[in-house]
C-alpha positions as CSV (number, residue, x, y, z in Angstrom):
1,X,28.9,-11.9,16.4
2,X,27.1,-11.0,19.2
3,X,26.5,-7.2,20.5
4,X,26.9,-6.4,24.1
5,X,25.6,-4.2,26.4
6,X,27.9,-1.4,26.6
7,X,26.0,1.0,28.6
8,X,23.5,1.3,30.9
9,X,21.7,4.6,31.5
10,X,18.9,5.0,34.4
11,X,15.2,6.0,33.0
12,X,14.6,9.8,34.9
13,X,11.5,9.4,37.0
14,X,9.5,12.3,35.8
15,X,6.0,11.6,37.4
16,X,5.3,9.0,40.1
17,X,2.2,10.1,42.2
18,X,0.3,7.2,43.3
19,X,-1.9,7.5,39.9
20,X,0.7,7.8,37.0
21,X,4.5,6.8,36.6
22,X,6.2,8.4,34.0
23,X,9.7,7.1,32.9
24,X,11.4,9.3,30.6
25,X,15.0,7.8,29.0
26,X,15.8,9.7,26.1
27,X,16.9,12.6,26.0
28,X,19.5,12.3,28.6
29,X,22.6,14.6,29.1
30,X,24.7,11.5,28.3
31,X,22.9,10.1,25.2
32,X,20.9,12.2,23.1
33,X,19.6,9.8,20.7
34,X,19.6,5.7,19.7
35,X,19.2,5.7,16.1
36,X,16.9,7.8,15.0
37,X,15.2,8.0,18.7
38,X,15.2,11.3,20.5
39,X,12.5,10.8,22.7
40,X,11.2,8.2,24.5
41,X,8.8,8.4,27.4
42,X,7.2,5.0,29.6
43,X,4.2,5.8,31.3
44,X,1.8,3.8,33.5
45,X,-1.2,5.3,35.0
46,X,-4.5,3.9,36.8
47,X,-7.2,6.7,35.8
48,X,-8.7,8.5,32.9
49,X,-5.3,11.2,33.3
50,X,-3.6,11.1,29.9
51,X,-0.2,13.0,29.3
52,X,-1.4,14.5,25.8
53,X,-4.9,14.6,26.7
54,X,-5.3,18.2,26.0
55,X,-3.9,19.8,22.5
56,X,-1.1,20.0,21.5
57,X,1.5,20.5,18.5
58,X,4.5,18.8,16.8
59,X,7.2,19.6,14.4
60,X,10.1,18.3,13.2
61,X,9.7,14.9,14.3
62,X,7.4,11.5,14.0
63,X,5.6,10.6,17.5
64,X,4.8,6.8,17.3
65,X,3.0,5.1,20.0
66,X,2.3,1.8,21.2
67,X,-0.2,0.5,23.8
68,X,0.6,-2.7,26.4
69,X,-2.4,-2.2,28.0
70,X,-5.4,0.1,27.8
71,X,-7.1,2.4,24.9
72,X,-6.9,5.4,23.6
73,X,-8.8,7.9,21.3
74,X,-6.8,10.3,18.8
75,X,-7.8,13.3,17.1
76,X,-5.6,15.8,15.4
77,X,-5.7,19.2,13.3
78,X,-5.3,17.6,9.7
79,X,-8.4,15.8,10.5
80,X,-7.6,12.0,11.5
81,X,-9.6,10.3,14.2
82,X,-8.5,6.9,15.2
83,X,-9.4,4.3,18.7
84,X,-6.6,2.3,19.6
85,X,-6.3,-0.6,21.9
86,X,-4.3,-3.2,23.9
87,X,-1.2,-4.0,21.4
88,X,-1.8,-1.4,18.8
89,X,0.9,0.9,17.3
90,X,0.4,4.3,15.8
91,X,2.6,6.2,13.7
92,X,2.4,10.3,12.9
93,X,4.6,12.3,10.6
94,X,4.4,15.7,12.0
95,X,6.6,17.6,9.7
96,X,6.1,21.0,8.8
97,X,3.4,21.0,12.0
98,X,0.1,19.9,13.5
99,X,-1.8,19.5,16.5
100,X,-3.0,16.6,18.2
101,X,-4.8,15.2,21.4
102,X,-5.3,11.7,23.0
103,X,-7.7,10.9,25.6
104,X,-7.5,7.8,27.5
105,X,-10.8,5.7,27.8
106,X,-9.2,4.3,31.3
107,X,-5.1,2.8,33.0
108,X,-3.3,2.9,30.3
109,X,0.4,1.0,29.9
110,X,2.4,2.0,26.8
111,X,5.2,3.7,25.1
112,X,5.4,7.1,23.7
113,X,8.3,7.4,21.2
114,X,9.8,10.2,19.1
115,X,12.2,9.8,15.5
116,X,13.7,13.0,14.5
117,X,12.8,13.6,10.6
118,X,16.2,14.2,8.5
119,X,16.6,18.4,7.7
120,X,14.9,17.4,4.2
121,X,11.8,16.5,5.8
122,X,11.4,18.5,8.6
123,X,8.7,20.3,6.8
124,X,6.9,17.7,5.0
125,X,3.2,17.1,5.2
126,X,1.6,15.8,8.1
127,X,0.5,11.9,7.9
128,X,-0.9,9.2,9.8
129,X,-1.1,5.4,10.4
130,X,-2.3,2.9,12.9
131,X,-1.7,-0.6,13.0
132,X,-3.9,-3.2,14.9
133,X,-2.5,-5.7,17.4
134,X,-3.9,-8.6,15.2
135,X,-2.0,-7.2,12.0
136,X,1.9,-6.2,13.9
137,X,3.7,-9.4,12.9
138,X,5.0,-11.9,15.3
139,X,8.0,-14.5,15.7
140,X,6.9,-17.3,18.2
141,X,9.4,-19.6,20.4
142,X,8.4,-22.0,23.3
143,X,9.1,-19.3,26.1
144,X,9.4,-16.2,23.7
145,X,7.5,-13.9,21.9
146,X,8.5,-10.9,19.5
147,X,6.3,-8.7,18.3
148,X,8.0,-6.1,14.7
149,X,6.5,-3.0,15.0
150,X,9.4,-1.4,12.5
151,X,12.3,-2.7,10.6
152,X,13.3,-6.4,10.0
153,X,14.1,-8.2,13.2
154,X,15.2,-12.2,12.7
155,X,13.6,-12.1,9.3
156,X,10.1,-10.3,10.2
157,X,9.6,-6.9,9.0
158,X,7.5,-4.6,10.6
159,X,4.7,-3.0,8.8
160,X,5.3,0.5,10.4
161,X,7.5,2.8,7.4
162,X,9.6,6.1,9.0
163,X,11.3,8.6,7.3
164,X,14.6,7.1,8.8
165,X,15.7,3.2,8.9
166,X,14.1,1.8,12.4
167,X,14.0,-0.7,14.3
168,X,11.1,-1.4,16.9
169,X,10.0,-4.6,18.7
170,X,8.2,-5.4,21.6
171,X,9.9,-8.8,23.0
172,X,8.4,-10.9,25.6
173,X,9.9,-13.6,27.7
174,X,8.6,-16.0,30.4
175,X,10.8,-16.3,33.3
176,X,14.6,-17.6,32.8
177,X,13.9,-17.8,28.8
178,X,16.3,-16.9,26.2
179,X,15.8,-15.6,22.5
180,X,18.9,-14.8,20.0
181,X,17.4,-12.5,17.3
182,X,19.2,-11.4,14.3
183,X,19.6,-7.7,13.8
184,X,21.5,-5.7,11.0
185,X,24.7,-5.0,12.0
186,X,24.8,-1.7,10.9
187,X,22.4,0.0,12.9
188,X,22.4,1.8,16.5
189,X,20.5,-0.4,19.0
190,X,19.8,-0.3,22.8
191,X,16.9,-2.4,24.8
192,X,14.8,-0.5,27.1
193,X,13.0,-2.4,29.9
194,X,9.7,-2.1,30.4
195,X,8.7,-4.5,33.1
196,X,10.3,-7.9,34.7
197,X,14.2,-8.0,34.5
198,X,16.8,-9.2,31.9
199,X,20.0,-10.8,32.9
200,X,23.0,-8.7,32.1
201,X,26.1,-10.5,33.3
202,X,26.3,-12.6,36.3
203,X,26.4,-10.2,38.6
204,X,23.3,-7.7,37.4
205,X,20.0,-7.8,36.2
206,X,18.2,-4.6,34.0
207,X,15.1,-3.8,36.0
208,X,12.5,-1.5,34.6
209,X,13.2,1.6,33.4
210,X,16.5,1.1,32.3
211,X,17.8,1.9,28.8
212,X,20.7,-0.3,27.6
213,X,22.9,0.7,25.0
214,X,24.3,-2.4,22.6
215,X,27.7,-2.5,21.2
216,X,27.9,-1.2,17.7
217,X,29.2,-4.1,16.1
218,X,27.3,-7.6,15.5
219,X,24.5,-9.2,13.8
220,X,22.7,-10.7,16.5
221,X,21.3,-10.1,20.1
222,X,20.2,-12.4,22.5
223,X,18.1,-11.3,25.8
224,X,17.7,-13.8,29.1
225,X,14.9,-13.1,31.1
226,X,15.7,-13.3,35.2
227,X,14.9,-16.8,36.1
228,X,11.9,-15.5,38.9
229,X,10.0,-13.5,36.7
230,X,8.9,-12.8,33.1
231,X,10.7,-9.8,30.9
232,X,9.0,-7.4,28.8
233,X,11.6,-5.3,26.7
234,X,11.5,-2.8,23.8
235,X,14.4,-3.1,21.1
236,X,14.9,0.0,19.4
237,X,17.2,1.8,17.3
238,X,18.3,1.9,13.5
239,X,20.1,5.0,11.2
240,X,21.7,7.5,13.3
241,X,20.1,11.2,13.4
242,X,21.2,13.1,10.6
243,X,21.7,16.9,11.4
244,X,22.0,18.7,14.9
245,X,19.0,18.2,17.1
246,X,17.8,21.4,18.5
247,X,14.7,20.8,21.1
248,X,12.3,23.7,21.4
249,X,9.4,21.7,23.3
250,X,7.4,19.6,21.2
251,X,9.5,20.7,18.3
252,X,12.8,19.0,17.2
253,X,14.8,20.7,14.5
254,X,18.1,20.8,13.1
255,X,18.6,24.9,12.9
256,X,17.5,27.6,14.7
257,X,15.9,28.8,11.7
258,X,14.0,26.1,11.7
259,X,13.0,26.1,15.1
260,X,11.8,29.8,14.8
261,X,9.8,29.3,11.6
262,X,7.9,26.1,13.8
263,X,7.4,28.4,16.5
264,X,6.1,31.3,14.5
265,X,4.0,28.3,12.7
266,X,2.4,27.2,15.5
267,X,1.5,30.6,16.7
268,X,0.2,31.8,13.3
269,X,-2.4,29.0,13.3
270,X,-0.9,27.7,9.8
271,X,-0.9,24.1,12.0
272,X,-4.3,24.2,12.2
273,X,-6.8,24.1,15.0
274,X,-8.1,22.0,17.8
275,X,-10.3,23.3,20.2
276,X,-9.5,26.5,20.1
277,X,-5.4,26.2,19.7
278,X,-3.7,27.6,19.0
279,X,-6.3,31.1,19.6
Protein backbone atom coordinates (compact mmCIF):
# COMPACT_ATOMS: atom_id res chain seq x y z
CA UNK A 1 0.00 0.00 0.00
CA UNK A 2 1.11 3.18 -0.85
CA UNK A 3 1.28 6.38 1.61
CA UNK A 4 0.23 9.67 0.44
CA UNK A 5 1.01 12.96 0.94
CA UNK A 6 -1.46 14.27 3.40
CA UNK A 7 -0.04 17.59 4.23
CA UNK A 8 1.94 20.06 3.12
CA UNK A 9 3.49 22.62 5.39
CA UNK A 10 5.68 25.73 4.03
CA UNK A 11 9.49 25.86 5.44
CA UNK A 12 9.52 29.53 7.59
CA UNK A 13 12.19 31.58 6.00
CA UNK A 14 14.28 32.52 8.93
CA UNK A 15 17.45 34.07 7.26
CA UNK A 16 17.77 35.10 3.57
CA UNK A 17 20.38 37.91 3.22
CA UNK A 18 22.09 37.61 0.01
CA UNK A 19 24.86 35.41 2.00
CA UNK A 20 22.90 32.71 3.88
CA UNK A 21 19.22 31.14 3.55
CA UNK A 22 18.04 29.53 6.40
CA UNK A 23 14.86 27.32 6.05
CA UNK A 24 13.51 26.26 9.25
CA UNK A 25 10.33 23.50 9.02
CA UNK A 26 10.03 21.95 12.26
CA UNK A 27 8.78 23.24 14.83
CA UNK A 28 5.81 24.75 13.37
CA UNK A 29 2.51 25.81 15.16
CA UNK A 30 0.77 23.14 13.10
CA UNK A 31 3.16 20.17 13.46
CA UNK A 32 5.41 19.91 16.26
CA UNK A 33 7.27 16.86 15.49
CA UNK A 34 7.60 13.83 12.56
CA UNK A 35 8.64 11.02 14.45
CA UNK A 36 11.08 11.56 16.61
CA UNK A 37 12.02 15.05 14.81
CA UNK A 38 11.54 18.30 16.58
CA UNK A 39 13.79 20.36 14.84
CA UNK A 40 14.91 20.75 11.58
CA UNK A 41 16.65 23.61 10.04
CA UNK A 42 18.01 23.87 5.93
CA UNK A 43 20.56 26.27 5.46
CA UNK A 44 22.66 27.45 2.54
CA UNK A 45 25.26 30.10 2.75
CA UNK A 46 28.22 31.39 0.44
CA UNK A 47 30.86 32.52 3.14
CA UNK A 48 32.78 31.40 6.14
CA UNK A 49 29.30 32.53 8.40
CA UNK A 50 28.30 29.39 10.28
CA UNK A 51 24.90 29.30 12.37
CA UNK A 52 26.66 27.39 15.49
CA UNK A 53 29.99 28.87 14.84
CA UNK A 54 30.35 30.23 18.22
CA UNK A 55 29.55 27.94 21.49
CA UNK A 56 27.00 26.71 22.38
CA UNK A 57 24.90 24.03 24.54
CA UNK A 58 22.34 21.21 24.28
CA UNK A 59 20.13 19.17 26.36
CA UNK A 60 17.54 16.97 26.03
CA UNK A 61 17.92 16.15 22.56
CA UNK A 62 20.35 14.50 19.75
CA UNK A 63 21.59 17.19 16.95
CA UNK A 64 22.55 15.14 13.81
CA UNK A 65 23.93 16.83 10.83
CA UNK A 66 24.54 16.20 7.42
CA UNK A 67 26.54 18.09 4.74
CA UNK A 68 25.39 18.40 0.73
CA UNK A 69 28.04 20.46 0.17
CA UNK A 70 30.91 22.11 2.01
CA UNK A 71 33.08 21.22 5.38
CA UNK A 72 32.92 21.72 8.63
CA UNK A 73 35.08 21.48 11.80
CA UNK A 74 33.53 20.38 15.32
CA UNK A 75 34.69 20.75 18.71
CA UNK A 76 32.67 20.31 21.86
CA UNK A 77 32.99 20.45 25.82
CA UNK A 78 33.38 16.51 26.35
CA UNK A 79 36.31 16.75 24.22
CA UNK A 80 35.53 15.40 20.60
CA UNK A 81 37.13 17.10 17.55
CA UNK A 82 36.00 15.88 14.20
CA UNK A 83 36.40 17.56 10.18
CA UNK A 84 33.49 16.71 8.08
CA UNK A 85 32.97 16.98 4.45
CA UNK A 86 30.74 16.93 1.28
CA UNK A 87 28.18 13.85 2.18
CA UNK A 88 29.12 13.24 5.73
CA UNK A 89 26.70 12.74 8.64
CA UNK A 90 27.32 13.40 12.27
CA UNK A 91 25.42 12.31 15.13
CA UNK A 92 25.54 13.79 19.01
CA UNK A 93 23.73 12.63 22.05
CA UNK A 94 23.50 15.62 24.16
CA UNK A 95 21.75 14.32 27.13
CA UNK A 96 22.23 15.51 30.47
CA UNK A 97 24.20 18.63 28.52
CA UNK A 98 27.23 19.92 26.63
CA UNK A 99 28.55 22.50 24.60
CA UNK A 100 29.60 22.58 21.19
CA UNK A 101 30.83 24.82 18.14
CA UNK A 102 31.18 24.33 14.29
CA UNK A 103 33.08 26.44 12.14
CA UNK A 104 32.71 26.29 8.48
CA UNK A 105 35.93 26.07 6.38
CA UNK A 106 33.86 27.92 3.41
CA UNK A 107 29.55 27.79 1.45
CA UNK A 108 28.22 25.30 3.13
CA UNK A 109 24.80 23.26 2.01
CA UNK A 110 23.38 20.91 4.57
CA UNK A 111 20.87 19.85 7.06
CA UNK A 112 20.75 20.48 10.70
CA UNK A 113 18.40 18.02 12.49
CA UNK A 114 17.18 17.57 16.01
CA UNK A 115 15.46 13.92 17.81
CA UNK A 116 14.04 14.58 21.12
CA UNK A 117 15.67 11.75 23.62
CA UNK A 118 12.61 9.75 25.44
CA UNK A 119 12.26 11.27 29.49
CA UNK A 120 14.54 8.21 30.39
CA UNK A 121 17.36 9.56 28.54
CA UNK A 122 17.17 12.97 28.74
CA UNK A 123 20.03 12.99 31.13
CA UNK A 124 22.29 10.47 29.72
CA UNK A 125 25.86 10.96 28.88
CA UNK A 126 27.02 12.91 26.13
CA UNK A 127 28.27 10.91 22.84
CA UNK A 128 29.43 11.31 19.49
CA UNK A 129 29.66 9.77 16.05
CA UNK A 130 30.58 10.71 12.47
CA UNK A 131 30.04 8.82 9.50
CA UNK A 132 32.05 9.42 6.21
CA UNK A 133 30.30 9.87 2.78
CA UNK A 134 32.18 6.75 1.49
CA UNK A 135 30.88 4.51 4.49
CA UNK A 136 26.61 5.93 4.50
CA UNK A 137 25.22 3.09 2.43
CA UNK A 138 23.59 3.52 -0.84
CA UNK A 139 20.75 1.91 -3.09
CA UNK A 140 21.44 2.67 -6.83
CA UNK A 141 18.68 2.77 -9.79
CA UNK A 142 19.24 4.06 -13.44
CA UNK A 143 17.95 7.69 -12.67
CA UNK A 144 17.96 7.32 -8.67
CA UNK A 145 20.06 7.39 -5.90
CA UNK A 146 19.35 6.86 -2.10
CA UNK A 147 21.66 7.42 0.33
CA UNK A 148 20.54 5.52 4.59
CA UNK A 149 21.80 7.72 6.96
CA UNK A 150 19.34 5.92 9.74
CA UNK A 151 16.90 3.23 9.86
CA UNK A 152 16.16 0.56 7.09
CA UNK A 153 14.89 2.08 3.91
CA UNK A 154 14.08 -0.67 0.91
CA UNK A 155 16.30 -3.13 2.71
CA UNK A 156 19.52 -0.79 3.47
CA UNK A 157 20.01 0.09 7.01
CA UNK A 158 21.69 3.03 7.99
CA UNK A 159 24.73 2.89 10.13
CA UNK A 160 23.62 6.00 12.19
CA UNK A 161 21.88 4.39 15.90
CA UNK A 162 19.37 7.07 17.92
CA UNK A 163 17.91 6.67 21.06
CA UNK A 164 14.47 6.50 19.22
CA UNK A 165 13.57 4.34 15.93
CA UNK A 166 14.62 6.70 12.78
CA UNK A 167 14.49 6.96 9.67
CA UNK A 168 16.81 9.27 7.54
CA UNK A 169 17.69 9.25 3.81
CA UNK A 170 18.96 11.51 1.45
CA UNK A 171 17.19 10.64 -2.05
CA UNK A 172 18.31 11.90 -5.32
CA UNK A 173 16.60 11.87 -8.62
CA UNK A 174 17.44 13.14 -12.13
CA UNK A 175 14.81 14.94 -13.85
CA UNK A 176 11.24 13.07 -14.43
CA UNK A 177 12.68 9.86 -12.45
CA UNK A 178 10.75 7.74 -10.25
CA UNK A 179 11.83 5.48 -7.17
CA UNK A 180 9.22 3.29 -4.99
CA UNK A 181 11.09 2.58 -1.69
CA UNK A 182 9.83 0.36 0.97
CA UNK A 183 9.33 1.80 4.37
CA UNK A 184 7.98 0.22 7.69
CA UNK A 185 4.56 0.85 7.96
CA UNK A 186 4.49 1.69 11.29
CA UNK A 187 6.40 4.69 11.46
CA UNK A 188 5.66 8.62 11.16
CA UNK A 189 7.17 9.89 7.78
CA UNK A 190 7.19 13.14 5.82
CA UNK A 191 9.68 14.22 2.86
CA UNK A 192 11.29 17.55 3.02
CA UNK A 193 12.55 19.17 -0.15
CA UNK A 194 15.72 20.38 -0.34
CA UNK A 195 16.29 21.39 -3.89
CA UNK A 196 14.58 20.63 -7.50
CA UNK A 197 10.84 19.73 -7.26
CA UNK A 198 8.85 16.47 -6.67
CA UNK A 199 5.60 15.90 -8.39
CA UNK A 200 2.66 15.80 -6.07
CA UNK A 201 -0.54 15.28 -7.98
CA UNK A 202 -1.15 16.52 -11.33
CA UNK A 203 -1.84 19.72 -10.61
CA UNK A 204 1.31 20.63 -7.96
CA UNK A 205 4.80 20.23 -7.60
CA UNK A 206 6.80 20.42 -3.83
CA UNK A 207 9.46 23.05 -4.46
CA UNK A 208 12.18 23.57 -1.94
CA UNK A 209 11.56 24.11 1.42
CA UNK A 210 8.52 22.34 1.71
CA UNK A 211 7.93 19.65 4.39
CA UNK A 212 5.43 16.93 3.31
CA UNK A 213 3.64 14.90 5.66
CA UNK A 214 2.86 11.06 4.39
CA UNK A 215 -0.17 9.25 5.24
CA UNK A 216 0.16 7.02 8.32
CA UNK A 217 -0.65 3.94 6.78
CA UNK A 218 1.45 1.90 4.01
CA UNK A 219 4.62 0.14 3.44
CA UNK A 220 5.99 1.85 0.56
CA UNK A 221 6.59 5.39 -0.93
CA UNK A 222 7.35 6.40 -4.24
CA UNK A 223 8.78 10.07 -5.20
CA UNK A 224 8.69 11.48 -9.07
CA UNK A 225 11.06 14.06 -9.64
CA UNK A 226 9.51 17.18 -11.97
CA UNK A 227 10.30 16.28 -15.47
CA UNK A 228 12.63 19.77 -16.04
CA UNK A 229 14.80 19.40 -13.34
CA UNK A 230 16.52 17.00 -10.88
CA UNK A 231 14.98 16.45 -7.02
CA UNK A 232 16.93 16.30 -3.99
CA UNK A 233 14.69 15.19 -0.99
CA UNK A 234 15.19 14.17 2.63
CA UNK A 235 12.93 11.31 4.06
CA UNK A 236 12.55 11.43 7.54
CA UNK A 237 10.60 10.24 10.33
CA UNK A 238 10.19 6.96 12.55
CA UNK A 239 8.73 6.41 16.49
CA UNK A 240 6.64 9.19 17.59
CA UNK A 241 8.04 11.49 20.54
CA UNK A 242 7.45 10.01 23.67
CA UNK A 243 6.57 12.61 26.51
CA UNK A 244 5.57 16.36 26.21
CA UNK A 245 8.09 18.51 24.45
CA UNK A 246 8.84 21.57 26.26
CA UNK A 247 11.44 23.93 24.20
CA UNK A 248 13.67 26.17 26.34
CA UNK A 249 16.26 27.25 23.48
CA UNK A 250 18.70 24.80 22.71
CA UNK A 251 17.15 22.54 25.36
CA UNK A 252 14.15 20.15 24.66
CA UNK A 253 12.58 18.46 27.65
CA UNK A 254 9.67 16.79 28.73
CA UNK A 255 8.94 18.74 32.29
CA UNK A 256 9.59 21.83 33.55
CA UNK A 257 11.72 20.27 36.12
CA UNK A 258 13.71 19.20 33.71
CA UNK A 259 14.03 22.17 31.77
CA UNK A 260 15.03 24.10 35.04
CA UNK A 261 17.68 21.55 36.20
CA UNK A 262 19.24 21.97 32.19
CA UNK A 263 19.15 25.54 32.67
CA UNK A 264 20.69 25.73 36.05
CA UNK A 265 23.18 22.96 34.42
CA UNK A 266 24.30 25.03 31.82
CA UNK A 267 24.84 27.97 34.09
CA UNK A 268 26.67 26.08 36.83
CA UNK A 269 29.37 25.03 34.25
CA UNK A 270 28.55 21.12 35.13
CA UNK A 271 28.37 21.03 30.91
CA UNK A 272 31.67 21.88 30.71
CA UNK A 273 33.52 24.58 28.96
CA UNK A 274 34.46 26.02 25.62
CA UNK A 275 36.08 29.10 25.26
CA UNK A 276 35.09 30.62 28.08
CA UNK A 277 31.25 29.40 28.30
CA UNK A 278 29.59 29.21 30.04
CA UNK A 279 31.87 32.05 32.48
Amino acid sequence: MQRTVETVLPSQRIIDDGDMLLWRALPMPEQESLGPFVFIDHYRHHSRRGIGDKPHPHAGIEVISYLLEGGVEHRDSVGFKDSLGPGDAQWIRAGRGMLHAEQPTGGRHGLQLWTSLPPAMKFAEPAYASFRAADIPEIKRDDAKVRVMAGTVDGITGPMKNATPTIFAHVHLDPGASVTLAVDETTELGLYVLDGSLVADADSRLNPGALAVLSSSGSQVTLTAAPDQAADVALLGGAPVEGALLFAGPFVMDTPEHVERAKRDFVSGKMGRLDGVPF
